[in-house]
N, C-alpha and C positions, 0 to 999 in steps of 0.2 A: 642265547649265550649268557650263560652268569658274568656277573661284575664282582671283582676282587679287588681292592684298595689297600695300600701297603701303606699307613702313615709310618716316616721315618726311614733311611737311606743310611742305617749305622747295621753292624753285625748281625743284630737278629732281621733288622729287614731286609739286606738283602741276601742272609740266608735263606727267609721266607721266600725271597722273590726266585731264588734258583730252584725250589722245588717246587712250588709254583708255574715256574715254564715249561713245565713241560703237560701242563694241561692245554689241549688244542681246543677244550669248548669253552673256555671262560676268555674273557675280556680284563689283563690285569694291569694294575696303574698303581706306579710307586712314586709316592708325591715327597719330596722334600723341600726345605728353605735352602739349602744349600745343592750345589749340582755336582757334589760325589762326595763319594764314602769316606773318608778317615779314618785312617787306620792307627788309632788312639795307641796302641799299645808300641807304635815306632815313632810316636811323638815327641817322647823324651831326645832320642835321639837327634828329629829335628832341629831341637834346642840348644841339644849340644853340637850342633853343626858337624854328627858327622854323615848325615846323610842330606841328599836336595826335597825338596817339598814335594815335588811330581815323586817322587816315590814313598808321600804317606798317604796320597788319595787312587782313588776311582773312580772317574767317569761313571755318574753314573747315567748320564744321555747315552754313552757308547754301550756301555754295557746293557740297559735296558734295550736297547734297537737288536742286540746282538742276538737277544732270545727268540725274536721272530714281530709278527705285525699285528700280534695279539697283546703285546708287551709295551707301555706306556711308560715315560716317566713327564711328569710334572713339577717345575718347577717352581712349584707356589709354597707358602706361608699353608697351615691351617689355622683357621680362625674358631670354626665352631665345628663340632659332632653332632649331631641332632640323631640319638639313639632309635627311636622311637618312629622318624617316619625314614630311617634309614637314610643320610646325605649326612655331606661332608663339604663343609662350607669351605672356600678357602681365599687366598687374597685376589684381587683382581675382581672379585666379585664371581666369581669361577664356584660351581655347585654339583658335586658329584654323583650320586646313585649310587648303592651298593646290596651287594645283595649277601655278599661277607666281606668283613672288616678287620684286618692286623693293625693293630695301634701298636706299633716300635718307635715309638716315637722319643727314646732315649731320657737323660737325666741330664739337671745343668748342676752347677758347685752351689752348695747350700753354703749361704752366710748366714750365722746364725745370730738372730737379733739380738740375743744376748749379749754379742761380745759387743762391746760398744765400740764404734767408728769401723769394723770389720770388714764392711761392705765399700766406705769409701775408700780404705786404704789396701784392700787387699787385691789380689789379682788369683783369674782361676786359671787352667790350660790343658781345660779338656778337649777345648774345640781347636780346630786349628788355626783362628783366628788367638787365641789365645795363648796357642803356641808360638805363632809368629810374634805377638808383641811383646813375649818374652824374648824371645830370639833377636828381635832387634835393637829390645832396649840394653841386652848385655853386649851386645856387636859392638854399639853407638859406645858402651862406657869402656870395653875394652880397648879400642879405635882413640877413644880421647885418652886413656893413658901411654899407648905407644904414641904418641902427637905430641903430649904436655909431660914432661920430666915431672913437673909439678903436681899436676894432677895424678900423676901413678904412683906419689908418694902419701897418698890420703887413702887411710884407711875405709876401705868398702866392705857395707854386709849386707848380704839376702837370706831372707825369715822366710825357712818353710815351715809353714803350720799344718800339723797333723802329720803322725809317722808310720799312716799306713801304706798300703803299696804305692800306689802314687804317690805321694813326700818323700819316702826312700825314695824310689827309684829318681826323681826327678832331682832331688838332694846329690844323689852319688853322680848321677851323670853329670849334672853342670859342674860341680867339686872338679872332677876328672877334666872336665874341656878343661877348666881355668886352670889347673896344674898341668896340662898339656899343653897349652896357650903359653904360659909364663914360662912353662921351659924352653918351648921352640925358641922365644923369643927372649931368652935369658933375664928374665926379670926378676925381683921380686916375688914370690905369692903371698908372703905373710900379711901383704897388706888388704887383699882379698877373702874372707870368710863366709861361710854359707852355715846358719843356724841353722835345726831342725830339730821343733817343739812337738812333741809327745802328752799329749795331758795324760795319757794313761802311765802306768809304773815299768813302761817298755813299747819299745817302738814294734812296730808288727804285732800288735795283740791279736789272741785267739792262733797266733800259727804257732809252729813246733818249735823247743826251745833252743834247737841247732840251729834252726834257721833262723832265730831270734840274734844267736852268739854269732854266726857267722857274720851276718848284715851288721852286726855292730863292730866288728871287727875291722870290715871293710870298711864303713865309714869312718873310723878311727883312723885309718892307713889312709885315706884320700886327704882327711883335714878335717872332714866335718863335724861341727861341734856339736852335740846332739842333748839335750834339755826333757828329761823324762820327768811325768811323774807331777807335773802339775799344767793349767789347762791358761790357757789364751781367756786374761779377764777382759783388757781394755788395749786397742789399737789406737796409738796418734800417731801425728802424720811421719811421725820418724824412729817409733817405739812402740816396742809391743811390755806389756805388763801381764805377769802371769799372778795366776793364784796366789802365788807363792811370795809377792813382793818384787820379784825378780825382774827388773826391765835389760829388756834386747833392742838394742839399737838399729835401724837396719836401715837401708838405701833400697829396697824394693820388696816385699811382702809377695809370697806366695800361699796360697790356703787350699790345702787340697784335704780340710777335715771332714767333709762329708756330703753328701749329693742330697738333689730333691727332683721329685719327676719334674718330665718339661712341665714346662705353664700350662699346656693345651689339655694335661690331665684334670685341671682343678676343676675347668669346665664340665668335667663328666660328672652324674651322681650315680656311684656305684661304691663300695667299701675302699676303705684307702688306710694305709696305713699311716704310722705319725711323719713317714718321710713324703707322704703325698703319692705313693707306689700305690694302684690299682692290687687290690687282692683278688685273686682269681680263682676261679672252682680248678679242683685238679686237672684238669682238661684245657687251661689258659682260656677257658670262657669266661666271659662277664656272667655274672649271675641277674637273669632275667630275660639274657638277650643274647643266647646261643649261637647268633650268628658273627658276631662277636669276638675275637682273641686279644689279648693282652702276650707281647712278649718285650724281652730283654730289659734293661735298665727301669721301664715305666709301669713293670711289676713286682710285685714282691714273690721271689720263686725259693720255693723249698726242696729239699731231695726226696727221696720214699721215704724215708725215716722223719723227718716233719723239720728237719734243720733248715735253718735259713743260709741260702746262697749267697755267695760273695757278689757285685754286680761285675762280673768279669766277662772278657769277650766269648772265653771259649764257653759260658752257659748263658749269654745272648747266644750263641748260633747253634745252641739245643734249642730252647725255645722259639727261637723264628721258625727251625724248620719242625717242631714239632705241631706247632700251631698250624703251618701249612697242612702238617702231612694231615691233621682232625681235616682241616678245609675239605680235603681228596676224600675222608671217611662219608662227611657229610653230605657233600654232591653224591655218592653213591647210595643216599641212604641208610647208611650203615654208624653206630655210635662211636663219637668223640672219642679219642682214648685218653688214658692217663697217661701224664707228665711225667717221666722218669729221669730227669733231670739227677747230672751228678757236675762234683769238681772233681774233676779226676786229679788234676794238680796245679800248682801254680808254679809260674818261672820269673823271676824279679832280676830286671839289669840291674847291676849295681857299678855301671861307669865305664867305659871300655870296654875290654874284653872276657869283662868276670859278671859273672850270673849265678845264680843259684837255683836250680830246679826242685823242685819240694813236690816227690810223688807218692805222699801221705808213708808210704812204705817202708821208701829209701828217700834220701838224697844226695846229687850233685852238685861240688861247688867250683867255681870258678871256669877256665877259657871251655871245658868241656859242655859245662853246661852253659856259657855263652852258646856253643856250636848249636845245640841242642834246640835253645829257644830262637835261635836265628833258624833253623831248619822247621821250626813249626811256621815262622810269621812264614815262609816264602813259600809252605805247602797251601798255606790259604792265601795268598796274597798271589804267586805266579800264576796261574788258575782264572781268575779273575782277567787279569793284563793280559791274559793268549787269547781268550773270550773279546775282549775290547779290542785286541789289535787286528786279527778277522773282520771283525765286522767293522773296522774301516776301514781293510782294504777293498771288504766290497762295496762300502759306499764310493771311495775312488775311481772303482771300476767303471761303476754306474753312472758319477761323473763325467766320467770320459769317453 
């Protein structure tokens, strides 16, 4: 029986790991540091409190046990890859065997050394730890101005840095809670603001110019104050300083300007790009070491035409399952195929119940195409939870 190893429990793994299970001669194990999935793209939402946490994750103990007794999940750290005599070190002192390897082992928020103090004053929230301590640290400030008359007369601001999908999207949804907040509760909101710094000459670069007008539109209409056009030089402890001279005052810093593979990639020697992403032969193999895939966040993926991909979920869960499906080519003998990886589109919340779908073709704005992107997360997301909820009730069974 072959050994399969999933490093990483985010969209491309366990995409990989659903096509994966349905091999009955291999032995597979999806190892993460945390024990379920995140479903990053309903994070924002967490934040803005309108959804509960149990519905941004996945079990991923219940879900792996649900595929059968061939299907492993481990709840360890990786520490080392040892390419070469095939093992995967991990915490506890725990040492795996493999005989193919998916490294999904996802991206964290790159601070970039450059910007001076970035790192100590910024905050990332991509993970959902990262989420929550966003989430609680506006709960705790909104909580003490309904409490203190005094305090909810004092002007507050939050700096999100960088205006592309994630800074928008997290930009407009908190905007929105907090003018939902202050209305229910009749307050105030002007003493409330949320920057959103752009070093480039427009927020969303590279996407389409409607979808450029439109996003800025809607953040115009929620309050957000939006700073195009020059870049994040120097962060202290209560002020950002741009390029440009310009300093923004803030009471909490958000930085979602760019990712770097997890740490567990740097250990590898294989080609890497300058964000620290594993470059990979068309086929998501390491070059040298066939047995080998690289997907989602902790590669650099292109489409057939050589463009580079966005690191978006819906092309982690091409590449998780395409790396699988090479796995299935392989055990049969038969060659790796090419990656034909696309974006087919992107859907940006922009706060409530207004989104905008961008399907390179056409687009949809506002509650329609909110409908739109909520009917994708629940085609991939309920799926999952009828999987998981099975297979606890025949663990109960079995219990009893």
């Amino acid at each position: 029986m072959k050994n399969i190893l999933i490093i990483g429990g985010g969209y491309a793994g366990v995409s990989a790991l659903r096509e994966l299970s349905k091999i009955d001669s291999a032995k597979i194990t999806l190892i993460d540091r945390h024990p379920y999935h995140f479903l990053q793209t309903e994070g924002y939402e967490l934040v803005a409190n309108t959804i509960p946490f149990d519905k941004t994750i996945v079990n991923l103990h219940t879900l792996s046990q649900s595929f059968g007794e061939n299907v492993t999940f481990l709840h360890q750290s990786v520490e080392n890859i040892d390419l070469n005599n095939k093992k995967v070190e991990c915490s506890q002192d725990k040492e795996l065997s493999y005989d193919y390897l998916i490294i999904a082992a996802g991206s964290v928020t790159r601070f970039f050394k450059s910007i001076q103090g970035l790192e100590n004053c910024g905050h990332g929230v991509k993970s959902l730890t990262g989420a929550f301590r966003l989430k609680q640290f506006f709960e705790k400030e909104l909580f003490m101005r309904l409490e203190s008359p005094s305090h909810a007369k004092r002007h507050y601001s939050v700096l999100v840095g960088g205006a592309g999908l994630s800074g928008v999207e997290i930009a407009a949804q908190m905007q929105e809670y907090f003018n939902r907040y202050y209305k229910s509760n009749t307050l105030a909101c002007e003493s409330l603001k949320i920057h959103l710094v752009s070093g480039s000459k427009t927020i969303l670069k590279h996407m389409h110019p409607k979808t450029i007008e439109k996003s800025r539109e809607r953040l115009k209409d929620l309050g957000v104050i939006v700073h195009e056009g020059s870049h994040i030089k120097k962060v202290e402890k209560d002020k950002a300083i741009l390029e440009n001279s310009e300093e923004i005052a803030f009471d909490f810093m958000i930085f979602t300007g760019g990712i770097t593979a997890s740490p567990i990639i740097n250990k590898i020697k294989t080609p890497k790009n300058k964000l620290g992403q594993i470059i990979p032969e068309p086929t998501l193999q390491l070059q040298n070491h066939k047995e080998v895939f690289v997907a989602g966040d902790a590669a650099e993926l292109r489409d057939i035409s050589g463009k580079l991909l966005p690191p978006t979920a819906h092309v982690a869960m091409q590449s998780g399952k395409r790396a699988a499906k090479n796995i299935k080519l392989l055990m049969k003998n038969e060659q790796a195929a090419f990656a034909h990886l696309a974006q087919e589109g992107i859907a940006i919340a922009l706060g409530g119940k207004y989104a905008i779908l961008d399907l390179k073709s056409f687009r949809i704005y506002g509650f329609l195409a909110y409908l739109a992107k909520k009917t994708i997360e629940k085609i991939y997301k309920w799926p999952l939870w009828a999987i998981c909820r099975v297979s606890r009730k025949k663990r109960c069974k079995k219990k009893s």
